[in-house]
C-alpha positions in Angstrom: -72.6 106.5 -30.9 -73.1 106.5 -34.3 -72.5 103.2 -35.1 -75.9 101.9 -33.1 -77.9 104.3 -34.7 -80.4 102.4 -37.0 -79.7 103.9 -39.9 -76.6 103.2 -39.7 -76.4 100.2 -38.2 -78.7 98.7 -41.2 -75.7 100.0 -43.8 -73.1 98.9 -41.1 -74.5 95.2 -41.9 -74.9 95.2 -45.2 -71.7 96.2 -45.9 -70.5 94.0 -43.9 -72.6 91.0 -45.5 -71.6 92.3 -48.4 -67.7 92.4 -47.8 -68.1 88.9 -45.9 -69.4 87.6 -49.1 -66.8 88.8 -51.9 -64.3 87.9 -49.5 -65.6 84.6 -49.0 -66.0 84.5 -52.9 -62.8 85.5 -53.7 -61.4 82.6 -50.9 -63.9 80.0 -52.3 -62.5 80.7 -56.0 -59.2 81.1 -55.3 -57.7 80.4 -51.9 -59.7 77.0 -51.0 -58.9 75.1 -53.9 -55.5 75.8 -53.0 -55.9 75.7 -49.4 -57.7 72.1 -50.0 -54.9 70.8 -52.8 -52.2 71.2 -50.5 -54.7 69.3 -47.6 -55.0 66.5 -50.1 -51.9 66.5 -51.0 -50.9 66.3 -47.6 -53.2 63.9 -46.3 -52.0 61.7 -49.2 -48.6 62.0 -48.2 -49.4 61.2 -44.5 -51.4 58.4 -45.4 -48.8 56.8 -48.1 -46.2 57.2 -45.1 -48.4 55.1 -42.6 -48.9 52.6 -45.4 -45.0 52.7 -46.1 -44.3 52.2 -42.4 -46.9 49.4 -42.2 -45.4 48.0 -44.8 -41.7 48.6 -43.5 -43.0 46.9 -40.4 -44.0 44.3 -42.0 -41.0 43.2 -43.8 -39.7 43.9 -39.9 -41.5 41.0 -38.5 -41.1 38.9 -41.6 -37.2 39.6 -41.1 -37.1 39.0 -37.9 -39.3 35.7 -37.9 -36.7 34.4 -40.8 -33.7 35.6 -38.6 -35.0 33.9 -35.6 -35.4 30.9 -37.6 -32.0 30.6 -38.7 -31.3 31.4 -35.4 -32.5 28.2 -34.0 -31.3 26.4 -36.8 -27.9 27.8 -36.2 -28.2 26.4 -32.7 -29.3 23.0 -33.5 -26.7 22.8 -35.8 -24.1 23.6 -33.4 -25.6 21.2 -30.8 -25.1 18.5 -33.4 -21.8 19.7 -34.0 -21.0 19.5 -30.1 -22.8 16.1 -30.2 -20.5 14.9 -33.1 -17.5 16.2 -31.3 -18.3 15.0 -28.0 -19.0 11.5 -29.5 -15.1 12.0 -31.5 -13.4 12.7 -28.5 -15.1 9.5 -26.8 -14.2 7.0 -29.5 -11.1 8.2 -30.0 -10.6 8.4 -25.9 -11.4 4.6 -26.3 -9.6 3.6 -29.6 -6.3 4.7 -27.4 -7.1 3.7 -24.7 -7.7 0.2 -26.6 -4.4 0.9 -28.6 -2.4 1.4 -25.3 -4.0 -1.8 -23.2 -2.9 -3.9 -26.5 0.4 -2.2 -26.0 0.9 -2.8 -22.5 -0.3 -6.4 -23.2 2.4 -6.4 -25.7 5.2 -5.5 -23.6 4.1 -7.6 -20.9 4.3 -10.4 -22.7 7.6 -9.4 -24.4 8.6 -9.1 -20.6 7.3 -12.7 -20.0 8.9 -14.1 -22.5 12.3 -12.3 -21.9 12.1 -13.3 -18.5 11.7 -17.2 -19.1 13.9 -16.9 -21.7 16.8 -15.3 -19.5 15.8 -18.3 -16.7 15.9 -20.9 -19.2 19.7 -19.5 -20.4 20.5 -19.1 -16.4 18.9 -22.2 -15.6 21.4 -24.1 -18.1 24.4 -21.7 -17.1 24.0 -23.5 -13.6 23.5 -27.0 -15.0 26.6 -26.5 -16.8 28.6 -24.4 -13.8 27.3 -27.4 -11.4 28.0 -30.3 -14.1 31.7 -28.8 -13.8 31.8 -28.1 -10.2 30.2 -32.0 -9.3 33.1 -33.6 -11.7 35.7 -32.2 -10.2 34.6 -32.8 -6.6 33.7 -36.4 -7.8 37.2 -36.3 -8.9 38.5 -35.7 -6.1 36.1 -37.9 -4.3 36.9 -40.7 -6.3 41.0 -39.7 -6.4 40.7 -40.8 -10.2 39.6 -39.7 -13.5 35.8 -40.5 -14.8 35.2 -41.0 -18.2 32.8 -38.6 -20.0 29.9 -41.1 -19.6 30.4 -41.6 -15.8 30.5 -37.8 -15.0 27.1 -37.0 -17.6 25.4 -39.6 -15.3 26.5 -38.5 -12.3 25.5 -34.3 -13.5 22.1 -35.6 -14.7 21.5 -37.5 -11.7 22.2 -34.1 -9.2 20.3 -32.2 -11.6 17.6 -34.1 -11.5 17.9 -34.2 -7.7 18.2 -30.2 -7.9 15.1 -29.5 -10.0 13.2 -31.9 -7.8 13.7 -30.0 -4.5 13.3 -26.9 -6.7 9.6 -27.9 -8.0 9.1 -29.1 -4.3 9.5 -25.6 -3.0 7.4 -24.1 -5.7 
């Protein structure tokens, strides 16, 4: 084998100490910086994008802090809101239902008076129905005519009889 002969083995290495060198030459001048530009240049784009999304992440939170604080103020608002609305409906419930118990009272003294006014007018209907009715049986009682004095006295006098019996009752 010739290639472990020593004579040829010593040349074998030299040549290839010698090739590993220009190549290594040749990548050192013009492959690395190349090779090492685009590294950099690559690093720096990997590192600008994890400061980007740090910062991106960062506004995140910030946004999401702010949106979770109008969030709750949103949601105290619109408790006040309820509150205010709740506390509408009630006075308003009780302004009507003040309203309508004035009303009623209204009416039922309307009623009242209605009522004692239609007694009073049915209570003198009677006096004067009965007034009539007494002088004519007093007429004919007495089998002569009463002057207009006589049968007054004599309608007072049953009415006053009437009502008394009347209150007596009551």
């Amino acid at each position: 084998m010739p290639q472990f002969e020593s004579h040829f083995f010593s040349s074998l290495i030299f040549w290839e100490v010698l090739s590993f060198g220009i190549l290594f030459f040749l990548l050192y001048k013009y492959a690395f910086p190349g090779l090492l530009g685009m590294l950099e240049e690559r690093e720096k784009k990997i590192k600008d994008s994890l400061d980007q999304a740090e910062r991106h992440r960062s506004e995140a939170e910030r946004r999401l802090k702010e949106y979770e604080a109008k969030l709750a103020t949103a949601a105290k608002d619109a408790e006040a809101l309820l509150a205010q609305a709740k506390e509408r409906a009630q006075r308003l419930m009780e302004e009507n239902e003040q309203r309508m118990t004035a009303d009623a009272e209204r009416i039922k003294g309307d009623a009242t008076r209605e009522i004692e006014t239609e007694r009073r007018k049915a209570i003198q209907d009677i006096r004067s129905q009965t007034t009539d009715l007494a002088m004519m049986v007093a007429e004919k009682v007495v089998g002569r005519a009463l002057t207009e004095g006589d049968h007054r006295r004599l309608a007072d006098e049953a009415l006053d009889a009437l009502a008394k019996s009347y209150q007596s009752r009551n």
